[in-house]
N, C-alpha and C positions, 0 to 999 in steps of 0.2 A: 861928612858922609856917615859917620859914625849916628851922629844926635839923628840925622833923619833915620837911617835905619832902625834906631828905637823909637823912633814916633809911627812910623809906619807901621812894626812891631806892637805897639798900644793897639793902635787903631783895631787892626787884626783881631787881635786879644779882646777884643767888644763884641764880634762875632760872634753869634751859633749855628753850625755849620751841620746838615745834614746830607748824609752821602747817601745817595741813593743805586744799584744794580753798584754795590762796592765794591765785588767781588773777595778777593786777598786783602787790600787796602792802599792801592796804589796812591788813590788821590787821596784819602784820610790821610794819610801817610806825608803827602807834598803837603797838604792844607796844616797838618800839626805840626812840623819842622817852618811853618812859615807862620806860626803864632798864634792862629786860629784855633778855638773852640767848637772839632766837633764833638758834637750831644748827641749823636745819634748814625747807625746806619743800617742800611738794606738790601738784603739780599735774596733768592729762591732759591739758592744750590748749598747743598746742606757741608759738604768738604770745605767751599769756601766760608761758609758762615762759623765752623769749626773753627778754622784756622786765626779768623778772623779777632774770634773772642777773647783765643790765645794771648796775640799780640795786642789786642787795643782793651782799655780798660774802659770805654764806652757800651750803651749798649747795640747790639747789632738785631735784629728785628726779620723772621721769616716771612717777609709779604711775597705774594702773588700782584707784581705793578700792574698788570693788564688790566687789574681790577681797580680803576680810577677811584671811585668814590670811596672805596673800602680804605686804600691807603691814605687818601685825605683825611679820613676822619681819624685813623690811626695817629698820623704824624703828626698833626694839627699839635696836638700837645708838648710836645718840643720845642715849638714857638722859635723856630728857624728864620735867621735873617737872613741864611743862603744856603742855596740847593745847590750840590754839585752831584757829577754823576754819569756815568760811563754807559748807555743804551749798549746794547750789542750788537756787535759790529758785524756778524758773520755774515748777515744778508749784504751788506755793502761793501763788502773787501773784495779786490784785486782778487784773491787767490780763493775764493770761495765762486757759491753761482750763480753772485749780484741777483738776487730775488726780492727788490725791494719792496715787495709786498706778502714775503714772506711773516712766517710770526714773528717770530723775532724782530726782523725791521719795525712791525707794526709798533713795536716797545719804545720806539723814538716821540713818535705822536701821543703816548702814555706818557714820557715823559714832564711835555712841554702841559700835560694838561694836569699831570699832579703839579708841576711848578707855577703855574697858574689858580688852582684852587688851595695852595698853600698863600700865596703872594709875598715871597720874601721879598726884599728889597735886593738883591743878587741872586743871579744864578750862573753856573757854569757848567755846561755838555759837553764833553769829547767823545770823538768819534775818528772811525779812519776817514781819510782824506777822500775814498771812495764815496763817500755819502753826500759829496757835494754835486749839485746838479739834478739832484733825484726829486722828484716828486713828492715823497716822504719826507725830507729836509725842510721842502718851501713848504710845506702843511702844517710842522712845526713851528718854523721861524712866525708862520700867519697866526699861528695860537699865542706863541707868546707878544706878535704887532698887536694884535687886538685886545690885549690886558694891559697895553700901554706901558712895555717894554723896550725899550732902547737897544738894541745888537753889533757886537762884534764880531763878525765871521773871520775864522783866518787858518789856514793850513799852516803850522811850523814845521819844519824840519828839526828832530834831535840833535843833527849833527851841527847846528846853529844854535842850540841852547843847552851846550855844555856838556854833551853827551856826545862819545864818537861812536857816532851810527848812525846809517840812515834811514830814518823811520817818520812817515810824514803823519800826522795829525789834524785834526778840524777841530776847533775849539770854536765855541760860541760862549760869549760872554754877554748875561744881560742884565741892566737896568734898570730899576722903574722908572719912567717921566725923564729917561738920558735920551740924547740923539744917538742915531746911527753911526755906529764908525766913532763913539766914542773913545775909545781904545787903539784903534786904529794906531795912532802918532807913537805912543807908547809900544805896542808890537814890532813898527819897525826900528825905533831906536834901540831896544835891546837882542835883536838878533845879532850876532856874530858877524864881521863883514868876513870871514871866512870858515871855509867848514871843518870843523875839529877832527883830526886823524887819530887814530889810535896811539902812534909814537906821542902824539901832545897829551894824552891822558897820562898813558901809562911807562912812558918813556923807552927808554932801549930795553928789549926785551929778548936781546940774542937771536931775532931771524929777523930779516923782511921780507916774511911772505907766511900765508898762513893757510887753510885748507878748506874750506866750509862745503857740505855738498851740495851741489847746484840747484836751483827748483827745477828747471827745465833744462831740457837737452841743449839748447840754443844760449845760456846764460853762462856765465866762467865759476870754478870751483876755487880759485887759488889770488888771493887779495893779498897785497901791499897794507904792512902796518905806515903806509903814508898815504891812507885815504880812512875813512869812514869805514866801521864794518857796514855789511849788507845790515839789512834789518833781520834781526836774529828772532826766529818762529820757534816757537813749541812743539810743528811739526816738520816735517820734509814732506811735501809732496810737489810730483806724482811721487809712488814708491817705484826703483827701477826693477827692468824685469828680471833681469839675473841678481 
């Protein structure tokens, strides 16, 4: 297990990885702890681009993605063998006002058309799990069918990849010149065949039972450390009236 793990590790290490809408550096972050050489990231929001530079000793890059051709010619010189990259998620979330043709959604189909006029040989998009179904999604996935890109679509749950929490996800993985559902086989052999509790992270922690406040009136505030947390948000809403 050991020798593949360092060969796998190589292979990775031959990578140049560009992060695109990086934010903080979540994915830089999974992509350099897994071997990977990113050379490069991108962002519009000038706190995250801040914090960004902080921690990562790459450079990170102020683009406007909406503007396709501008960034292509920009990143072109990085000479990326893979694009990853987190579109925003606001217009396609559960808990936002699903506006798939808001601006922001519109940043998914900028996506798929910078990673097409770049042409790595890889790329990778997450997204919430909302996003599947949408019109915006199949426009995408049709942009990168037609540069002759291979696709794995697939929702994971965190609390089935080593994190206890349940927070669902859309990941697309693509290709060049691969079939469909290449990945596929791989996706389901390493998910979890059960879902991680919090007692299995963090072990006995003197309660079971913990408090989070509820999103809606109709949902529970008081969780068992013998399941998953809820998916832990940045905000609460609605906000209550009292």
């Amino acid at each position: 297990m050991g020798d593949k793990m360092d060969e796998l590790m190589w292979i990775a290490s031959r990578f140049q990885v560009v992060d695109l809408f990086s934010g903080l550096g979540g994915l830089t972050l999974g992509f350099l702890n897994s071997g990977f050489q990113v050379v490069g990231s991108v962002d519009n929001w000038k706190p995250a681009i801040w914090l960004h530079r902080v921690n990562f000793p790459h450079p990170i890059l102020d683009l406007d993605l909406s503007d396709v051709e501008c960034a292509v010619n920009v990143l072109r010189s990085f000479g990326a063998d893979m694009v990853i990259g987190g579109p925003p998620c606001q217009d396609f979330s559960w808990a936002g006002q699903r506006n798939e043709h808001g601006a922001r959604a519109q940043l998914t189909p900028s996506f798929s058309a910078i990673v097409v006029g770049l042409r790595p040989k890889f790329f990778v998009m997450e997204n919430v799990d909302g996003i599947t179904g949408t019109s915006t999604f199949e426009k995408a996935k049709a942009v990168f069918h037609g540069a002759g890109y291979g696709l794995t679509s697939s929702v994971l749950d965190a609390c089935r990849c080593g994190v206890p929490q349940k927070r669902k996800r859309c990941f697309v993985v693509g290709a060049l010149d691969a079939p469909d559902g290449f990945l596929d086989m791989y996706f389901r052999r390493r998910m979890a065949d059960r879902r991680m509790t919090i007692r299995d992270y963090v072990g006995d922690i003197g309660t079971k039972f913990f408090f989070r406040p509820s999103r809606t009136s109709a949902s529970r505030a008081v969780f068992s450390i013998d399941e998953p947390s809820p998916t832990i948000r940045g905000v609460n809403r609605p906000n209550p009236r009292t």
